[in-house]
Structures are given as C-alpha cells and as structure tokens.
C-alpha positions in Angstrom: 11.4 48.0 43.9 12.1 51.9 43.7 14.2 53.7 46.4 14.1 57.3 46.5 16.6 59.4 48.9 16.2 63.0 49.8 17.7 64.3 47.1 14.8 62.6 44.8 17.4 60.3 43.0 16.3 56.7 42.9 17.5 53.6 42.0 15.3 50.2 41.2 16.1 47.0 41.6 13.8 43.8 41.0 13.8 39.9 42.1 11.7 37.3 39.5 9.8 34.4 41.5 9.2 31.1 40.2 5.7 30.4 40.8 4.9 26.3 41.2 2.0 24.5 41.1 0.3 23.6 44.2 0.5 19.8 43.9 1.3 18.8 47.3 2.5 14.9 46.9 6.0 14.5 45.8 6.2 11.5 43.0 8.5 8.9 42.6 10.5 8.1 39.0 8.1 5.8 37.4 5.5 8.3 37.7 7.5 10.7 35.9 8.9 8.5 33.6 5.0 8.1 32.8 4.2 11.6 32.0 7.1 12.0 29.7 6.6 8.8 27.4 5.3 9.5 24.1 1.5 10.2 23.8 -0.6 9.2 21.4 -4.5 10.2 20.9 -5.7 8.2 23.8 -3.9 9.9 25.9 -5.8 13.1 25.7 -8.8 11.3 27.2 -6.4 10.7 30.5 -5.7 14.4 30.0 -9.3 14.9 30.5 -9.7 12.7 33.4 -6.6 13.8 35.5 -4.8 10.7 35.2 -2.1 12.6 33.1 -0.4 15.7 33.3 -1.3 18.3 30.2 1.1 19.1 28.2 1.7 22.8 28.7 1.6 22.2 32.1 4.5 19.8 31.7 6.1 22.1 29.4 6.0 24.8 32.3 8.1 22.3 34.8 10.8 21.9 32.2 11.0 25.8 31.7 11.3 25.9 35.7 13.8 23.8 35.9 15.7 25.0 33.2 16.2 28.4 35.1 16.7 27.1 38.3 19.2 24.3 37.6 22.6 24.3 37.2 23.2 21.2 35.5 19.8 21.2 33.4 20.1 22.9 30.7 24.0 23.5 30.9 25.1 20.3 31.0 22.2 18.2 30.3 19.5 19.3 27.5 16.3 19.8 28.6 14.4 21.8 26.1 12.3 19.4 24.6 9.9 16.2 26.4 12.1 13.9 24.7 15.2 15.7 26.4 13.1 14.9 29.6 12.3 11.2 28.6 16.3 10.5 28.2 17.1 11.5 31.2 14.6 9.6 33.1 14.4 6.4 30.8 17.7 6.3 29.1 17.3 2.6 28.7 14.8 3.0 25.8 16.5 5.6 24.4 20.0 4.1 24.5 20.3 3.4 20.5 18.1 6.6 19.5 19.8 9.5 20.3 21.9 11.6 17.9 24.5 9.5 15.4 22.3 6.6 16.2 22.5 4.2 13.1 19.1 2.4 14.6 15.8 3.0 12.8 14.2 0.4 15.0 13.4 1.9 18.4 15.3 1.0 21.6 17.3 -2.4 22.0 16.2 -2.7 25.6 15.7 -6.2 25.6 19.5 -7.0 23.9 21.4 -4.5 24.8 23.5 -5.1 28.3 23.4 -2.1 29.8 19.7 -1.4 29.0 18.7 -4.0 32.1 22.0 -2.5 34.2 23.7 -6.3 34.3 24.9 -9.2 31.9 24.6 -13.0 31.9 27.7 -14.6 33.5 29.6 -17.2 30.9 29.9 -20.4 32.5 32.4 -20.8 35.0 32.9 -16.8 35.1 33.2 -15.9 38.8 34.3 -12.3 37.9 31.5 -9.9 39.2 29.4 -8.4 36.9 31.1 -4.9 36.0 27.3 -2.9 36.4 27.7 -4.1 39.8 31.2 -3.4 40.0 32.4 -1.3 43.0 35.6 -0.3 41.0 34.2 2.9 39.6 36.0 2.6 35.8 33.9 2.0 32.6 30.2 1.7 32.0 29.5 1.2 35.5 30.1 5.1 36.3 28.4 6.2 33.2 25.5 3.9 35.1 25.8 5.6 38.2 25.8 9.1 36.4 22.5 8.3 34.9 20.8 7.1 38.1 21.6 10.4 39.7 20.4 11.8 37.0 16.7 11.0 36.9 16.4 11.2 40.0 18.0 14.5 40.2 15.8 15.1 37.2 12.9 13.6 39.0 13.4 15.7 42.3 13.1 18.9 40.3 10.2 18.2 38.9 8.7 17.7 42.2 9.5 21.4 43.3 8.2 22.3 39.8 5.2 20.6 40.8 4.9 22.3 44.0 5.3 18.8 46.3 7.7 20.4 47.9 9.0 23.7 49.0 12.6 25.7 48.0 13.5 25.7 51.6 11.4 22.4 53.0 13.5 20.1 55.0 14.0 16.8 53.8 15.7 13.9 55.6 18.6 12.8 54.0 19.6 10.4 56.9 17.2 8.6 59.0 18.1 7.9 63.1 19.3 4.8 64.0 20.0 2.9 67.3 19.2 3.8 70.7 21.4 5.0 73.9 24.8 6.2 73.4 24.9 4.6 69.7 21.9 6.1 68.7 22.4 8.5 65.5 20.1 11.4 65.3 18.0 12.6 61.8 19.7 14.7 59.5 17.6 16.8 57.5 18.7 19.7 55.0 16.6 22.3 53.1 15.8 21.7 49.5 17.9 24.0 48.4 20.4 22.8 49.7 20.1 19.2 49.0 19.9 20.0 45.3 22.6 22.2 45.3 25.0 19.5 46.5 23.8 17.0 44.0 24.0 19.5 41.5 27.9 20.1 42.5 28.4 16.2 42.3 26.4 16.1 38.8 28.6 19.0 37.5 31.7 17.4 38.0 32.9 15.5 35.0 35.2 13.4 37.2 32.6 12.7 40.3 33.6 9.0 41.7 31.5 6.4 41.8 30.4 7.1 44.8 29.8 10.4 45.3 27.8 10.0 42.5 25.9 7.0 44.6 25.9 9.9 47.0 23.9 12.4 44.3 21.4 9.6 43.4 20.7 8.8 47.3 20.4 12.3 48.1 17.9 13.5 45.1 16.2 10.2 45.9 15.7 11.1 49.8 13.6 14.0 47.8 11.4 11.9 45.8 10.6 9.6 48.9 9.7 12.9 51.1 6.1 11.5 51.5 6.6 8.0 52.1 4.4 7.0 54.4 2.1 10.2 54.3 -1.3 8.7 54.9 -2.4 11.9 53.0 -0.5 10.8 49.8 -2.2 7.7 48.3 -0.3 5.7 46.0 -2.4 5.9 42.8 -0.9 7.9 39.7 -2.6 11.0 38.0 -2.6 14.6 38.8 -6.1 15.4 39.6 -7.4 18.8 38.8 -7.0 22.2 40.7 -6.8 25.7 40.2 -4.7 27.5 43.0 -1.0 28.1 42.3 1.9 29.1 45.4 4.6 31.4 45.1 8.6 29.7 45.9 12.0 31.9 45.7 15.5 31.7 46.5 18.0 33.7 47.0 19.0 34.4 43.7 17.3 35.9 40.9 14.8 33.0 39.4 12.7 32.6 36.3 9.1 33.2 36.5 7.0 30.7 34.6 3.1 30.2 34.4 3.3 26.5 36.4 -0.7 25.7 34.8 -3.1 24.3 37.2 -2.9 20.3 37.5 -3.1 19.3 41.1 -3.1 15.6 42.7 -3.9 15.9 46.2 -3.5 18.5 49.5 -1.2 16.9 52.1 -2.5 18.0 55.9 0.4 19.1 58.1 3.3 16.7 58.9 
C-alpha cells in the first residue's frame, strides 16, 4: 500500500498473507501421521488417486507453519518431512534421531516408553510412572510430546485450510441443566494456538498445563466430529481452488498446491 499526502510525499507499507488450501475437513493425528511416513514407489499411485497428499503440497504446509508458529521452527525443527514424522510419531523414531548408536530402525516393540507404559514386576503395586500424576521424569517428556503432535497436527489443519485463522472452536463442551448447567466455551483459532504455543514454549510447563496444551490443540483436530459432511475415510481428493487466511501480524506467503478432501456445508 502507497499513501500519498498533499505535499506528494508518500510512504508504503505492505502485509504478506498466507494463502491455505481449501480442504474443508479438519483430520485427526493418524491421518497425519499417514501422510508423513516414509514413501516408497507405490505410493505415487495413491498420489494419483487422492488417497495421499503430494509431496509439494505437503512441503507447502510445513513452510506455512514454519512462519506462522512460534514454537515450529524455533524450538522444534520442522524443515524437513522427517522433522514432521518425529513430531507426530516419536515412538518410531525414538532410537533414530541424532547420536543414535541404532542402525536397526525403531525399538518400538522393546522399548518402554515407545507403548507410553511398562509391565508391572510381580507384587509391584507402585503406579506405572507414564501414568504417573507426579509430573517428574519421563512422564512430562511424555506429556510434552502429546501436545506436540497434536499441536503439530492442529497446524496442519489451518495449513490445509479445515479451518479458518479466526474460526471458533470449542474448547469446552456444556454440561448439566438448570442452575448447574455450564455453558460452551469456544475461542478463535488464533487464539487457541497461541495459548498452546505459550505452554509449548515454556521449558518448565507442568504436567498439566501441558495436558492442557494437548486438550486444547486436540479440541482443534476434533472440530468436525460429528459433521455429517466430513466422512471418515482418509485421502485428500483433488481440487483446484485455494482461500486466502491472515492475522494480524505480518505472515508468510506460501503456494499451499491444490489437494482437496471434501466441502463441508455450513455448520
């Protein structure tokens, strides 16, 4: 934009919009998870049928998300579809990652904290520590990366274009009836992200605000459950048609490709 006053002097200022796909039908975690496994040749046939997401298109989220985030790329890599994959299935990844002395792939089937709990000895009555309220340990580092993918997994649904940077989502449903009764809460995107993201950023969030963070980017990715006019099967579909989203601040623009899964009819 270019303002001129009387005197003919101007000044310009500009704004960059992301623009998202137009894929109305947010996605749950094993979905994603899904699209960011590794590929192999067969894969490009699913490509071709719209039963996976294309690569550059994929590619495009991540650049999205990058810009828009604050804890994604700052505090959490995310340049790269293995980057992605970590985050959302850190369970196969657990013995792969840099220093890793493991040639073989993931451990998942040994490794404790892979499944999230450990056989009890005989006799032990001691609570398993995964499902440990106490907050110390591995049982944080657990709590960290649930909120992570689905933080993770939230974003990718705004990359995606299921839903929209100031969309309310309910982050609390009603309960009761009468005097007891609680009402709905519902926040904007925006801001529901932004709160996990301030959660996420603190090194020393408890355990459960960070329970907090994961049921709040979760609330995101469940935005459509029971939408008659998002069916449960996976794939992306094809489409053409893209739909501008900004914020307040200045955001990256990024060409978001084309996949599309399915229109949603007005809630």
């Amino acid at each position: 934009v270019t303002i001129l006053d009387d005197d003919d002097d101007s000044d310009r200022d500009g704004l960059t919009a992301i623009i998202v796909d137009d894929c109305d039908c947010v996605e749950g975690l094993g979905f994603w998870k899904k699209e960011f496994k590794g590929r192999s040749e067969k894969d490009a046939k699913k490509v071709e049928k719209g039963q996976l997401i294309d690569e550059p298109t994929l590619a495009a989220y991540l650049d999205i998300i990058r810009f828009a985030s604050s804890h994604f790329d700052e505090n959490v890599p995310l340049t790269t579809f293995v980057d992605a994959s970590r985050v959302l299935n850190p369970e196969k990844h657990r013995d792969t990652g840099p220093g890793s002395n493991n040639k073989g792939g993931s451990k998942e089937g040994t490794n404790p904290s892979a499944t999230g709990s450990r056989k009890k000895k005989s006799g032990d009555t001691n609570h398993d520590e995964s499902d440990s309220n106490t907050g110390t340990g591995k049982n944080i580092a657990k709590k960290r990366e649930d909120a992570l993918k689905h933080t993770l997994s939230a974003w990718l649904n705004f990359a995606k274009g299921a839903v929209d940077w100031d969309e309310d989502i309910v982050v609390e449903g009603g309960t009761g009836t009468g005097t007891r009764a609680k009402p709905v809460v519902a926040m904007p995107f925006n801001e529901v992200i932004a709160e996990v993201e301030a959660i996420l950023n603190n090194p020393d969030a408890a355990h459960d605000d960070l329970v907090h963070a994961k049921n709040l980017a979760e609330s995101i990715n469940k935005h459509d459950d029971g939408n008659k006019d998002c069916g449960t099967d996976s794939g992306s579909g094809s489409g053409t048609a893209s739909r501008e989203s900004k914020s307040e601040d200045d955001i990256k623009g990024s060409d978001s490709g084309s996949q599309k899964r399915g229109k949603k009819k007005d809630k």
